[in-house]
C-alpha positions in Angstrom: -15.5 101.5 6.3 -17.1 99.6 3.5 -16.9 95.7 4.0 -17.5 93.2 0.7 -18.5 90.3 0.8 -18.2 87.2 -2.1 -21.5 85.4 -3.0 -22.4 82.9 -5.9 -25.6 84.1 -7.0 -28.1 83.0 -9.5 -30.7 84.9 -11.9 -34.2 84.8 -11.2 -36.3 83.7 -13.8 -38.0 85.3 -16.2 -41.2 85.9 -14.3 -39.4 86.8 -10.7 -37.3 89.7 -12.3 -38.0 93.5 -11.7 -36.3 96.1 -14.0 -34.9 98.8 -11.4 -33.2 101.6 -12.5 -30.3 100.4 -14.6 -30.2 96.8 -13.0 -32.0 94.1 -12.1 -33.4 92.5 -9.2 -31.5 89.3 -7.9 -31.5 86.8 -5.2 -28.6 84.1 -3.4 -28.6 81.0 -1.7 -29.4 83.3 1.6 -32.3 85.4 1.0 -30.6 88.4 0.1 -32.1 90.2 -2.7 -30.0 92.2 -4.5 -29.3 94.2 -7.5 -27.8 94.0 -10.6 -25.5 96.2 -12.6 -25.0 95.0 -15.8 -22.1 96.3 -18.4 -21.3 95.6 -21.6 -17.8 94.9 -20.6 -18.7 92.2 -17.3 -20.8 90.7 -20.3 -17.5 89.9 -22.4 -16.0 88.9 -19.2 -18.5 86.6 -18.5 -18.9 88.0 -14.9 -21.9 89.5 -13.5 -20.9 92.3 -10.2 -24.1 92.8 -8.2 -25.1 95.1 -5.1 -26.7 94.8 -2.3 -27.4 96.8 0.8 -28.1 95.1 3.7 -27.3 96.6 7.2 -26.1 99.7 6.0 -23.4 97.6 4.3 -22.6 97.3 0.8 -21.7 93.6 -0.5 -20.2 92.4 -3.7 -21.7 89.9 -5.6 -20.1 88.1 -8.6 -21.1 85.3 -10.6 -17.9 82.5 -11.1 -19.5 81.8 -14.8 -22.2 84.1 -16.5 -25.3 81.7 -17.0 -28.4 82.9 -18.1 -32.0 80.4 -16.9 -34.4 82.7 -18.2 
């Protein structure tokens, strides 16, 4: 079974992000690099639902507000 888990994450800045595949890389407040899927319709939502894989788990990752430091 699948577990998820809830982070507040942050963008990277311009120089410390990666284009991979059709998202981006990402990093929380605990080291955990992840990576981002972005749609047009999170966009409008002003949420932002990343990946990750860490210990053969997948976590969810969701920004509270949409805010952009690059």
């Amino acid at each position: 079974m699948i577990k998820k888990t809830h982070f507040t994450v942050r963008l990277l800045r311009k120089n410390e992000i990666d284009s991979f595949a059709e998202g981006r890389f990402y990093k929380i407040n605990k080291g955990i690099t992840v990576i981002g899927v972005l749609s047009q319709k999170i966009k409008t939502q002003s949420r932002l639902c990343l990946f990750a894989r860490k210990r053969s788990e997948m976590l969810s990752f969701k920004w509270r507000h949409f805010k952009q430091d690059i």
